[in-house]
Each structure stands twice: as C-alpha cells, then as structure tokens.
C-alpha positions as MATLAB code, in Angstrom:
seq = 'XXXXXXXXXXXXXXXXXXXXXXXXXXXXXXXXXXXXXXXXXXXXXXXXXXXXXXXXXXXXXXXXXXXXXXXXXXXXXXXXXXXXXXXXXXXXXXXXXXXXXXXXXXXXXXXXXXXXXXXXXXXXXXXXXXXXXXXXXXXXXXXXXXXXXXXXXXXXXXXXXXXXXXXXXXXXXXXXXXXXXXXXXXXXXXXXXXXXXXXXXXXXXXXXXXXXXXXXXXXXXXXXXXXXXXXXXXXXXXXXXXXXXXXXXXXXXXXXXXXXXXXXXXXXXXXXXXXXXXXXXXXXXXXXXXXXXXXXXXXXXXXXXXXXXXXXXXXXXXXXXXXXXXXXXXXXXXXXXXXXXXXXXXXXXXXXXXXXXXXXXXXXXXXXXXXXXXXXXXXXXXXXXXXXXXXXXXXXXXXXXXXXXXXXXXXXXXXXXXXXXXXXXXXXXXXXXXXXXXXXXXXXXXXXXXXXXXXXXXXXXXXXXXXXXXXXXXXXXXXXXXXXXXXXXXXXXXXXXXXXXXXXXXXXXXXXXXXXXXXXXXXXX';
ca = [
       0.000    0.000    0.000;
       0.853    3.298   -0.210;
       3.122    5.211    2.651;
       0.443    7.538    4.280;
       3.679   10.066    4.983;
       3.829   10.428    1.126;
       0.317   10.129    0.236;
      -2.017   13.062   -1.137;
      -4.396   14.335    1.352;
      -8.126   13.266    0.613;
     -10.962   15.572    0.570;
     -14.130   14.906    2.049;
     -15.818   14.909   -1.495;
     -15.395   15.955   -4.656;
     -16.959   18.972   -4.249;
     -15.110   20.265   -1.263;
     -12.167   20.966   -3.667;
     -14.428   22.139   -6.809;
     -15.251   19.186   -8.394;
     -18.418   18.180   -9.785;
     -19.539   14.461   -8.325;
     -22.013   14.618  -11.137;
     -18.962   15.192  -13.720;
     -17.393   12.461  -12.496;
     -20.422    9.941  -12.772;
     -21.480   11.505  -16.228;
     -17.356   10.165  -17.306;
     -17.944    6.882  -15.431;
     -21.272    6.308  -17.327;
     -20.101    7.382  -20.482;
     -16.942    4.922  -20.239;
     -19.236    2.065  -19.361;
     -21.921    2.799  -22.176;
     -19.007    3.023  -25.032;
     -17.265   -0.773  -23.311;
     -14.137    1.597  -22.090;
     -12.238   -0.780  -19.864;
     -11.419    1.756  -17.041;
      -9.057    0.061  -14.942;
      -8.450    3.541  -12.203;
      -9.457    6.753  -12.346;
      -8.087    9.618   -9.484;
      -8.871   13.396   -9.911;
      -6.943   15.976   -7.639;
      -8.186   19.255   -7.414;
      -5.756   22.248   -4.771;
      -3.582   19.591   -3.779;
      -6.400   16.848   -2.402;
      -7.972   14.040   -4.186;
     -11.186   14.363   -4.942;
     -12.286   11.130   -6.388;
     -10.606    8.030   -6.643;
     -11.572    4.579   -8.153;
     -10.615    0.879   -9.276;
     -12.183   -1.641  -11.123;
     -12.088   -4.781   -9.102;
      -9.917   -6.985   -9.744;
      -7.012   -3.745  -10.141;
      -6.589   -2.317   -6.926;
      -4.598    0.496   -5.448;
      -1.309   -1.390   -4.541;
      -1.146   -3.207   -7.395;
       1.472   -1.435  -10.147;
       0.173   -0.926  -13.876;
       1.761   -0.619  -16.553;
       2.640    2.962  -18.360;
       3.323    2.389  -22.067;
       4.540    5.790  -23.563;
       3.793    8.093  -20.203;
       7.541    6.224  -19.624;
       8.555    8.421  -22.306;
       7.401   11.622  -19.716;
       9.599   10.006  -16.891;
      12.759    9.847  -18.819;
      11.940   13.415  -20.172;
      12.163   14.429  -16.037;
      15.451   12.299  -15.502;
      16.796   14.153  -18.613;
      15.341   17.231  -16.509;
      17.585   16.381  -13.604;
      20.757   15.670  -15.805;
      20.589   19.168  -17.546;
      20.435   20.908  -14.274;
      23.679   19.020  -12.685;
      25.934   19.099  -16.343;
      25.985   15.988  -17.272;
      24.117   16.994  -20.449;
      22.337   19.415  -22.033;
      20.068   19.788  -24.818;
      22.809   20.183  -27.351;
      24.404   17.245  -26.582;
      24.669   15.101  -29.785;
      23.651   11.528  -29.981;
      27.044   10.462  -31.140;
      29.151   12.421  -28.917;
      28.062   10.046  -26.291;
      28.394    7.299  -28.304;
      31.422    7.958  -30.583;
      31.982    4.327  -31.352;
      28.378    4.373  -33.920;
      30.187    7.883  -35.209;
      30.692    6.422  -39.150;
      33.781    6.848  -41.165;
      31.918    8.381  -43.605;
      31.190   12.333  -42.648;
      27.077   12.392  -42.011;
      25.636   15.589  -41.169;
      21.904   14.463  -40.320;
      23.522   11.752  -37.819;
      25.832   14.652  -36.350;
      22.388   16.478  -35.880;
      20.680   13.926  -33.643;
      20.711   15.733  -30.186;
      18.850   15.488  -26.695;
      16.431   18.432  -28.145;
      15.665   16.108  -31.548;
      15.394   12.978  -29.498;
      12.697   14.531  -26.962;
      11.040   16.470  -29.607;
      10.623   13.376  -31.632;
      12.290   14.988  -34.291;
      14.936   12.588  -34.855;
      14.387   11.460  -38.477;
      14.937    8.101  -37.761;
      12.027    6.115  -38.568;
      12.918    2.586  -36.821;
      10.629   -0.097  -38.082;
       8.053   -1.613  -35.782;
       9.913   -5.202  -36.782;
      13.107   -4.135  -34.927;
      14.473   -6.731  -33.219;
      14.602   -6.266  -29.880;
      16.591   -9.067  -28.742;
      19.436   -7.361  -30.275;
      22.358   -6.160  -27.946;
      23.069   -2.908  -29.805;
      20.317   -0.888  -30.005;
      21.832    2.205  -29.992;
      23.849    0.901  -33.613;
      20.933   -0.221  -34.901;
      19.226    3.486  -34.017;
      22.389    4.941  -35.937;
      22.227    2.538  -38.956;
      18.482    2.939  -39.305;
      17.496    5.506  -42.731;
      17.467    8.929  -42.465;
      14.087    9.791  -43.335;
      14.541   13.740  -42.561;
      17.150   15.944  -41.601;
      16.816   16.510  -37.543;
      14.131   19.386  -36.962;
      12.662   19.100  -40.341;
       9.511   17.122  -39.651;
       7.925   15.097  -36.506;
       7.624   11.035  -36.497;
       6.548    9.234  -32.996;
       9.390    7.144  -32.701;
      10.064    5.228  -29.263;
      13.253    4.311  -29.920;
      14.076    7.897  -29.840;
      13.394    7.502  -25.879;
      15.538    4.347  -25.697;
      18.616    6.540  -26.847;
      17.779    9.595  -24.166;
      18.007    6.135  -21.852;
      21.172    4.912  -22.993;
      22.320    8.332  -23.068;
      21.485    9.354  -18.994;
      23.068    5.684  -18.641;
      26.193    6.151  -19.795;
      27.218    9.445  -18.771;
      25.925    8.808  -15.366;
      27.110    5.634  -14.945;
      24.254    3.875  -13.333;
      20.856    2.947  -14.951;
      18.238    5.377  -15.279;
      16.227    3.579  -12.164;
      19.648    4.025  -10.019;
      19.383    7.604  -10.804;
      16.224    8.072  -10.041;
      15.838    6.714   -6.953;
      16.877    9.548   -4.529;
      16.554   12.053   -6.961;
      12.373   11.363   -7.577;
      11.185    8.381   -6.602;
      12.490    8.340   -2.551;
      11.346   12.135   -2.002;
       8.144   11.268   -3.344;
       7.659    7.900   -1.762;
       7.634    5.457   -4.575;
       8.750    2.475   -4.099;
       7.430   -0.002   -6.756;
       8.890    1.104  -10.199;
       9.849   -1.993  -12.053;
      10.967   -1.053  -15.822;
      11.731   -3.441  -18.496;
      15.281   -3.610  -19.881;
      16.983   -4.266  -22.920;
      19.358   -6.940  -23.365;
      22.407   -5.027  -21.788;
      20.493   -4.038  -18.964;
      19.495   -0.464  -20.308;
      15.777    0.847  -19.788;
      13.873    0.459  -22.963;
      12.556    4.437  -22.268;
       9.465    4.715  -24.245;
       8.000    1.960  -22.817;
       8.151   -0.314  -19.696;
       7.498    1.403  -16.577;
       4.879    0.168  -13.821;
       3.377    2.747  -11.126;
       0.745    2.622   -9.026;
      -1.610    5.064  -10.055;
      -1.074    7.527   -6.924;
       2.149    7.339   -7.748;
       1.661    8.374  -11.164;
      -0.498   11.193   -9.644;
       2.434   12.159   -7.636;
       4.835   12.752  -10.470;
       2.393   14.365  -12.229;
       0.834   16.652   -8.843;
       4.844   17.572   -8.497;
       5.261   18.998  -12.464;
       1.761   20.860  -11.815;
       3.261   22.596   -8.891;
       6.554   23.546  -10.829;
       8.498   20.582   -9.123;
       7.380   20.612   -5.626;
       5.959   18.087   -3.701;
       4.961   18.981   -0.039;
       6.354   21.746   -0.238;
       9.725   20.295   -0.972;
      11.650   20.863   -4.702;
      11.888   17.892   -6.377;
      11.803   18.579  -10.274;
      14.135   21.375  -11.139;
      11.349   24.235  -11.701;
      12.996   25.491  -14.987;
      12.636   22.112  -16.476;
       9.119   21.595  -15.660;
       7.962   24.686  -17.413;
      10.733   23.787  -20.431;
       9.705   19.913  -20.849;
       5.712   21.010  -20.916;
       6.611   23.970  -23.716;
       5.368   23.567  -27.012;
       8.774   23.047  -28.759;
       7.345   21.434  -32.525;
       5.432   24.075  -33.485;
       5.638   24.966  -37.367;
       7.390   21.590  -37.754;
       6.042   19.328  -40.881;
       3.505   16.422  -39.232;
       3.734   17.528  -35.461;
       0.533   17.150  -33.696;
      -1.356   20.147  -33.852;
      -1.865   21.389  -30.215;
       2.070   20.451  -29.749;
       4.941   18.162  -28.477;
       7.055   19.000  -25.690;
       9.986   17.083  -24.485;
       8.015   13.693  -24.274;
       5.193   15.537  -23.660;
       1.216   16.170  -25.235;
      -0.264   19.663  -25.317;
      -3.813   19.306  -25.242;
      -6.185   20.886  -27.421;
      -8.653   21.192  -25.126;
      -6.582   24.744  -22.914;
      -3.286   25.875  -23.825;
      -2.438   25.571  -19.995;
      -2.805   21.875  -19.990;
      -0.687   18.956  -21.045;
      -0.445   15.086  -20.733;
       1.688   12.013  -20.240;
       0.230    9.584  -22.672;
       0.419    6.121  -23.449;
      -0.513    3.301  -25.307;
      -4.176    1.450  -24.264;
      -4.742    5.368  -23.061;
      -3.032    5.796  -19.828;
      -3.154    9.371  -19.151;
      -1.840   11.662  -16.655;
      -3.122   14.749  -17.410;
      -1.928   18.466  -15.833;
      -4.530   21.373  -16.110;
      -2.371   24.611  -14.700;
      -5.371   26.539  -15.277;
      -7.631   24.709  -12.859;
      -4.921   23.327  -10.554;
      -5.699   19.998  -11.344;
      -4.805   16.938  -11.755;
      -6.690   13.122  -13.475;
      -4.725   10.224  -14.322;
      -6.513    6.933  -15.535;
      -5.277    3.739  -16.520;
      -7.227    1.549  -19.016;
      -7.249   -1.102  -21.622;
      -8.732    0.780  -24.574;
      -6.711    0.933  -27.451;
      -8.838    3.198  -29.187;
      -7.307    6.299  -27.630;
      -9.125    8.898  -28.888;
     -12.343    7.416  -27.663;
     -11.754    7.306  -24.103;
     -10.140   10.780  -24.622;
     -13.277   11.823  -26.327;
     -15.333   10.853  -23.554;
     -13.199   12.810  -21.049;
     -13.273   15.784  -22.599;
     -16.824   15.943  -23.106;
     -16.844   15.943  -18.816;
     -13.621   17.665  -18.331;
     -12.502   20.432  -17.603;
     -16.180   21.676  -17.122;
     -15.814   19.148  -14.100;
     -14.092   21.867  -12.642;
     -15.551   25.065  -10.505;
     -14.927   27.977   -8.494;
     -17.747   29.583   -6.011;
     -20.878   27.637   -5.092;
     -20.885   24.012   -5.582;
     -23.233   22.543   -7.740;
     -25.777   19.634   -6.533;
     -23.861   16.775   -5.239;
     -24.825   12.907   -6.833;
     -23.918    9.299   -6.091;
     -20.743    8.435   -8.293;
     -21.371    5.297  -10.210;
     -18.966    1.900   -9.649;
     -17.147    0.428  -12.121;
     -18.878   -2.779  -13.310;
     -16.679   -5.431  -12.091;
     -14.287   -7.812  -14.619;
     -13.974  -11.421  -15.021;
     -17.642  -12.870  -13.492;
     -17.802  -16.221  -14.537;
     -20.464  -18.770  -15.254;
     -19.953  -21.754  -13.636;
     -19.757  -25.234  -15.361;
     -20.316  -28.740  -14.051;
     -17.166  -29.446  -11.841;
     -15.941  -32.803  -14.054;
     -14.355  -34.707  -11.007;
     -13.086  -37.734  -12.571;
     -11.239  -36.230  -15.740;
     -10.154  -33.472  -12.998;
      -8.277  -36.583  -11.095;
      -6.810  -38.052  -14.026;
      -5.143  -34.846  -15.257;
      -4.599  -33.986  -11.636;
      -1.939  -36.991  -11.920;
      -0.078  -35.843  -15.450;
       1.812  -33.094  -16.990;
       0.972  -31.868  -20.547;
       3.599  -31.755  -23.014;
       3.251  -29.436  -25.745;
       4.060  -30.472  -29.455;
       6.436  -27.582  -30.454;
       4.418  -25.149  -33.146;
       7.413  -24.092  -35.192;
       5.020  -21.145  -37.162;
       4.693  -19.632  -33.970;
       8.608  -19.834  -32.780;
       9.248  -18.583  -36.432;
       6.829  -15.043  -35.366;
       9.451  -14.618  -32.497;
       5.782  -14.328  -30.025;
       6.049  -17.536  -28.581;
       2.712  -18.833  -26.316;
       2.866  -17.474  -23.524;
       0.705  -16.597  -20.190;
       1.302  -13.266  -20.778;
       0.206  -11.263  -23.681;
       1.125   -9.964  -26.977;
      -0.078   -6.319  -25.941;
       2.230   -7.009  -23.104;
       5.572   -8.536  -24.799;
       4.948   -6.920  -28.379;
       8.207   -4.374  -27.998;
      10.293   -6.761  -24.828;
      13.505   -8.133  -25.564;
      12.457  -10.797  -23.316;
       9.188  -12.248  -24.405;
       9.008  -15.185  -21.832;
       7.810  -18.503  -23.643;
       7.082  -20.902  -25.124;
       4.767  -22.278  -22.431;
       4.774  -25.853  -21.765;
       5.260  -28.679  -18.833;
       1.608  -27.737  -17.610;
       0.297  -29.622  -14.434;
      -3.078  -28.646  -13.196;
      -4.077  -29.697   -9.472;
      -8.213  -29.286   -8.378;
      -9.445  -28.695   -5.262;
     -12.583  -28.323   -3.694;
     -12.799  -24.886   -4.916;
     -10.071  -24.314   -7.214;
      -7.137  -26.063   -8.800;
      -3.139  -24.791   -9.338;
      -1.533  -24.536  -12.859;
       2.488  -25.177  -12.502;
       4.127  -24.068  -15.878;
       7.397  -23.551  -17.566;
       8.497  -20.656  -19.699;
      12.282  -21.368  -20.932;
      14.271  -20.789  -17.473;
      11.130  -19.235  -15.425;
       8.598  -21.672  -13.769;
       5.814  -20.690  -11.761;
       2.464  -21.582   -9.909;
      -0.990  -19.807   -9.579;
      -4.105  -20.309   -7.643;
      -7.279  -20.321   -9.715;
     -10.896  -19.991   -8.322;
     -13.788  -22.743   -9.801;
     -16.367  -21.143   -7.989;
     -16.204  -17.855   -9.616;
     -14.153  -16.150   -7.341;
     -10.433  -14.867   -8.580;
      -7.789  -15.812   -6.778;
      -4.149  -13.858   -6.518;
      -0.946  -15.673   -7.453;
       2.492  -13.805   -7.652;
       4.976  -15.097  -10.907;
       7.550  -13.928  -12.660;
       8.094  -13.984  -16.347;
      10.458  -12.336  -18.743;
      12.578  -11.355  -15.863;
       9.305   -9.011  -14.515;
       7.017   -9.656  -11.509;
       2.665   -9.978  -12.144;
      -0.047  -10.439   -9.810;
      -2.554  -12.876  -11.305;
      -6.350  -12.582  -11.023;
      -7.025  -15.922  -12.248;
     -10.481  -17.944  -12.965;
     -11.956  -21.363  -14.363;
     -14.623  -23.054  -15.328;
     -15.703  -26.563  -17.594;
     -16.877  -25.359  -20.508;
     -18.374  -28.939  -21.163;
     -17.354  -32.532  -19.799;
     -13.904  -32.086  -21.561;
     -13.545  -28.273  -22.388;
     -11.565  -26.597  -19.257;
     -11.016  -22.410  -19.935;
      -8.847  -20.640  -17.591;
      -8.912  -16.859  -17.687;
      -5.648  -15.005  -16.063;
      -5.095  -11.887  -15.830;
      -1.845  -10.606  -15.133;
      -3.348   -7.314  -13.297;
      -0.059   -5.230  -14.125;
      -0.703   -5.570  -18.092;
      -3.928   -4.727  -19.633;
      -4.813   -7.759  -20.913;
      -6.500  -11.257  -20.329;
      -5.308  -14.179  -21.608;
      -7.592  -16.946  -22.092;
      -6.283  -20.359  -21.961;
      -9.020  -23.214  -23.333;
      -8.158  -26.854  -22.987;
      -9.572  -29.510  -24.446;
      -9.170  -33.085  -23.200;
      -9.793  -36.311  -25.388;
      -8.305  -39.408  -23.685;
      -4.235  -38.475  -23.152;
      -4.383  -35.900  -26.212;
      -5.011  -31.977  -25.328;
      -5.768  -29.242  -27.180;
      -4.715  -25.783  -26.123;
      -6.127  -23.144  -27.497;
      -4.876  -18.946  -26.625;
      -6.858  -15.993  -27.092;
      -7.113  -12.590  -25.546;
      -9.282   -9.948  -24.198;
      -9.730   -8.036  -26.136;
      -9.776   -9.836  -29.191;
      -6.352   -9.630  -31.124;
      -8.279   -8.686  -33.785;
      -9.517   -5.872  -32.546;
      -6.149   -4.310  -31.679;
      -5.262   -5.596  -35.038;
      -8.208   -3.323  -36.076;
      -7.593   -0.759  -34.111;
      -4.113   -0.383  -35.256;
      -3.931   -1.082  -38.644;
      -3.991    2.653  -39.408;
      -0.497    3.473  -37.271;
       0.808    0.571  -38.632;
       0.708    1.773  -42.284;
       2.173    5.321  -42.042;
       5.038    3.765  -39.907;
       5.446    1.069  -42.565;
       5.217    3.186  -45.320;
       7.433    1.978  -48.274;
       8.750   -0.793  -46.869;
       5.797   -2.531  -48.021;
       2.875   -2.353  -50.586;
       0.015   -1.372  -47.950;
      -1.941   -3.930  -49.029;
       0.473   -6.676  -48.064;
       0.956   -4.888  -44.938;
      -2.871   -5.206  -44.263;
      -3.333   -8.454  -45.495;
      -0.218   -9.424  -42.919;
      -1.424   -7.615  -39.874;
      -5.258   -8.214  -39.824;
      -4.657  -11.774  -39.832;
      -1.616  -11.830  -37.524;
      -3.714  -12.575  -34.612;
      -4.585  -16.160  -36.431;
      -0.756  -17.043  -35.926;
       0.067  -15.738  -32.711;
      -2.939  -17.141  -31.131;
      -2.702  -20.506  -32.996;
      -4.027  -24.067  -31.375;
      -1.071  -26.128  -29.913;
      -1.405  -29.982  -29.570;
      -0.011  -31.939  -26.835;
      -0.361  -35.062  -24.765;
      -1.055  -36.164  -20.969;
       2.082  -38.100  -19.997;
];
C-alpha cells in the first residue's frame, strides 16, 4: 500500500475541492456505455484528491503498466541531468556514443541531439519489426534511414526515448532507475517502479514502466506545482515549465496542439498537457484549474476514451458555489464467470499428469512464442518469456493450481472454480505480475482458464480440451487480437510506409492474430 507520509491528502468529497460528483459519474457512465475498460481513475483538485476509483480486480497497490507516459519520466530524468551538467540539450547523440560515429562524414547523424530525441524529431524512422533481442540498439538506431534531416519534420518514434536512456546511462554511470531513486522516486515515496530492460540491462525508455496510479499522480501533482511536492523541490522548476513547452510548433507532421519534451499539449486549454500512453493511460496536468486526473485503461482506441473525457472535463471543474452533489457510479466489475459442471473424474486423471506441448514451429518462427502473458504485453520486450509448456493442473474443492514452464522461469498460480479470482504472484520475462485468475468446464472435456496478469492490460484466455491423453490448447485474448489488429492497422501503415505495398501490410497484420494465437497440440504423460 501506499506510505500515508507520502500520500495526497483526501478531501471529504469531490466537491469540497471544486469538483463536480455529477462530472465524475457523467465520465464513469459514459466509459461504461461506449465498453471503455477503465481500470483507475483519481482526480486531484488544490492539492487533495477528490475522487478516486478501481475496477475490481485492479486495486490500489497493485502497479500498472505505463506504455509511452515512460517516455514523460525519462523526459524528467533528462530534466535532472541538464540541471547538474551531465548533459544538455545540445548534446549530440554520437558524442556520447562515438563508437556508432561512421567513417563516412554524415551531417543528419551529427544532428541527432537530446532536443531532436525529446522532440521526436529525430528522423529516424525505426521499423516496428526491430528486433529487440538485439544487444546494440543504440547501432541499430544509428544505422536505421534517415528519413529527414533533424528538426525538419515530426515522427513518434520510441526508440528515440531508448537513446535519451542509454544516453542518462552512460554518462551517469548507473541505470536510469539508479538515478532516479533519490533524486524522484524516494522524495516522493515510490517504491514499486519496475521497468523493463533491454538486453544489456538499459531501460527500454518509451515503454516499460509500472506505477501505481497515486504514484503516477504524484509525479504528475509535483510537475503541476513547478516541481514541488509537499512543499519540498523535487523537479528542477525550470525544467518543468521547459519539458511542458510547445517546442514542434511549425514543424512538418507535429501534432497540432504540440509536443514538448516527451510531452502532449492538449487541445482542449493551452495551460494543460499530458503524459500519454498506449491502451490510453493518461496523466493529465490542467495549470489553469490546478488539477490533476490520471486513468489507466485497456482501450486501445485512444481517442475514444479521450473523447469521452473531454466531453466531462474540464467543465468538471468550478470555483464559487458548488453545484448539486450525486452518487458516483462503480465500475462494473471484470472477469464474473459462469460456472460449469465441476468434471471430477477427468479433474483426477489430469490432476496426476503433466501436458507436453508439441512444439508449433510457425509460432517460434513469429518470435511471439505462447505465452501466459500477452502480446499487448511482450509486443516491444527483448524478453518475451515462452514458449509455455510442462503444464500440471491440481483441483481442489474450490479451485485447482496450474504449474508451468516458460524457458528458465517456472511458476504456480491459484485459480478460483467457484467464480471467485484468486491472486498468485509469478515472474516472467525477468518481470514480476499479480494474477487474477479464474476457471470453469466449458463442457465434460472443455476446461477455460482466464488469467489476468493485473499489471498488463490484458487477459489471456487459456481453453483446454481433453480427449483421452491428447489436449488441445487453445490462446486468445481480451480483447480480441483482432480488434487491436483493427484498431491499429492505421499506425501501422504510415510507420510502414514503403517498406511494403500497404496492401500486403494489411493483409499481414489483420490476420496476424490467427498465428500468434494458434491451437497447440499436446499429450497427458
């Protein structure tokens, strides 16, 4: 749980601090009617929170994960870097790295500096099919096209984070968690903050990080007030107001209410910018209004959820006499279950064996192999975890165990039968989940088992079918792959753009979900 010495203060109710309860439930009702998968939701008004919320199973203490607001977090260790000398925004890409600094004279690469990287501005258009079990991802950054001259034009790139990363790294000599430590997280009390790595041990940058969403608040409460937290000066103030500046403005393809230093202008006030990432996780500052929201969902479709905000927000906020309080809405609750007919003697005879999993070569070929966890969750790791296999299930009165292997990792979670999930802690591709995990019997030989590891922001849905020693497993999601293949289809063409004919790309990506969720075969032993 959070440390109370750190935490926000709490107002008595969201109007106490100006904030319109029946804002707030309009949002709540408006996510639910258009299937947004809220997963928290905290608005802070003068310094208190004034509503807070969690969709059971997600919880307070339980990390999520940030997508691109990681980019926003390295923009505020670049913040403290600048203000002791190890950098500044001049620095060039290659003076830190003078062993990717070519034979051959090249002007755009001698371009590339801390502004360009945080400004997305680069010109380095790295392909979504990087590999990222590669050691060298700064060379592969440097060998990538040129597709502009530095400055020249704006292309969301995350590898352009991964380099500010490498860069903090090296010239500070510790990773970019080590740095942060005393210098953010300890003054403002955070003490879960897990990132994914690359291969060498280097945050990956523009993606990765887990907070707890007060944490998140924090961070974001701190840049509102121009660096200070409890009255205390954590973010140099100069950087605050420099990261949050508009800094693309007349540049070719830059979003049109601006780009900071890993930072979104919003459209909606010119006081008021946002952390932003993937699945639309949001922290989002309004100076105006002295406010603060952050949510944390599993919607995809990011302008949606943001379209529902705005429609509540920031007319949520008030001044004077306080409008008519309501009753705030809960989340609906995830995961209920309909229970099956508890097949006791198949349940003893698998209780006894171990499934063995044919190996799928397709699959291995992808590079995605099956997995507990995700492809929303592994797509851009260097560590994917998988392939899953050695699978022993145990029942109970009440619920069984599943032991698995993944390559080197092994691990065991509790799952409820009678509808209730039940919390298991595992670790896979080198990163610690909490499980929410449920089962039921489909039929006499269909067994699905639904676990959700509750720092990600999906569900994966594991459906196994028994017929004498043979099984059949097959993966899914929720959501669909095929909706994020769907949903994403559009980003996935303008990044691909000439390295493909578009309709191959489509054809490829629609369907992708077919392979990476694919059947595997295996036998009872």
């Amino acid at each position: 749980m959070t440390d109370r010495t750190y935490a926000i203060p709490r107002a008595a109710s969201p109007e106490e601090v100006g904030v319109s309860s029946a804002a707030i439930a309009g949002f709540i009702r408006d996510c639910e009617e258009n299937g947004i998968e809220n997963h928290s939701f905290m608005v802070i008004r003068h310094g208190k929170v004034a509503y807070e919320a969690w969709r059971k199973p997600y919880s307070a203490d339980i990390p999520h994960t940030m997508y691109s607001v990681s980019k926003s977090i390295i923009a505020i260790a670049a913040g403290f870097a600048v203000s002791e000398g190890l950098i500044t925004t001049d620095t060039r890409l290659v003076d830190v790295f003078p062993e990717y600094r070519p034979e051959k004279p090249d002007e755009a690469l001698e371009a590339i500096t801390l502004h360009s990287l945080m400004t997305m501005t680069a010109g380095k258009n790295v392909s979504l099919l990087a590999d990222k079990t590669s050691k060298h991802w700064v060379r592969d950054f440097v060998e990538t096209k040129q597709s502009y001259f530095p400055g020249k034009s704006w292309s969301y790139i995350s590898e352009n984070t991964y380099c500010v990363a490498a860069m903090l790294s090296r010239l500070s000599g510790m990773t970019v968690t080590e740095y942060l430590k005393p210098r953010l997280y300890e003054p403002l009390g955070i003490t879960s903050h897990q990132w994914e790595r690359d291969t060498s041990g280097i945050e990956v940058g523009g993606w990765g990080l887990f907070l707890k969403t007060e944490d998140l608040a924090k961070i974001a409460l701190c840049c509102l007030n121009g660096g200070k937290f409890n009255g205390k000066q954590i973010i140099p103030r100069e950087w605050i107001a420099l990261a949050a500046s508009n800094h693309t403005e007349g540049i070719e393809n830059s979003p049109e209410a601006g780009y900071g230093y890993f930072i979104w202008r919003c459209d909606c006030d010119e006081s008021t910018y946002r952390f932003d990432g993937m699945f639309s996780q949001f922290a989002i500052m309004f100076e105006k209004y002295d406010a603060v929201v952050v949510m944390t969902d599993n919607e995809i479709n990011e302008a949606k959820t943001l379209a529902c905000f705005w429609q509540h927000f920031p007319e949520a906020f008030f001044d004077g006499e306080a409008p008519k309080a309501v009753d705030i809405p809960a989340f609906s609750v995830l995961d209920e279950v309909k229970l099956g007919t508890r097949q006791t003697d198949l349940e003893e005879h698998i209780s006894q064996k171990t499934i063995k999993l044919s190996n799928n070569p397709i699959v291995s070929l992808s590079g995605y192999p099956l997995s507990v966890l995700t492809f929303p969750a592994v797509y851009m790791s260097a560590d994917k975890a998988g392939p899953m296999d050695n699978i022993k299930l145990k029942f109970y009165e009440d619920e069984c165990t599943m032991y698995w292997t993944e390559g080197d990792e092994s691990n065991i979670i509790h799952i409820g039968l009678d509808g209730i999930p039940r919390k298991s802690r595992i670790t896979l591709g080198k990163l610690k989940y909490t499980t929410s995990s449920t089962a039921a019997w489909l039929d006499k030989n269909v067994l699905e088992i639904r676990i959700r590891p509750l720092e990600t922001v999906c569900q994966r849905v594991l459906r196994f079918t028994f017929k004498g020693n043979s099984v059949t497993l097959e993966p899914s999601s929720m959501p669909h792959l095929s909706y994020l293949s769907e949903e994403l289809e559009p980003t996935v063409q303008n990044m691909m753009s000439g390295q493909a004919p578009h309709a191959m790309i489509r054809l490829v990506f629609l369907n992708a979900y077919k392979l990476l969720d694919a059947a595997h075969h295996g036998k009872l032993i």
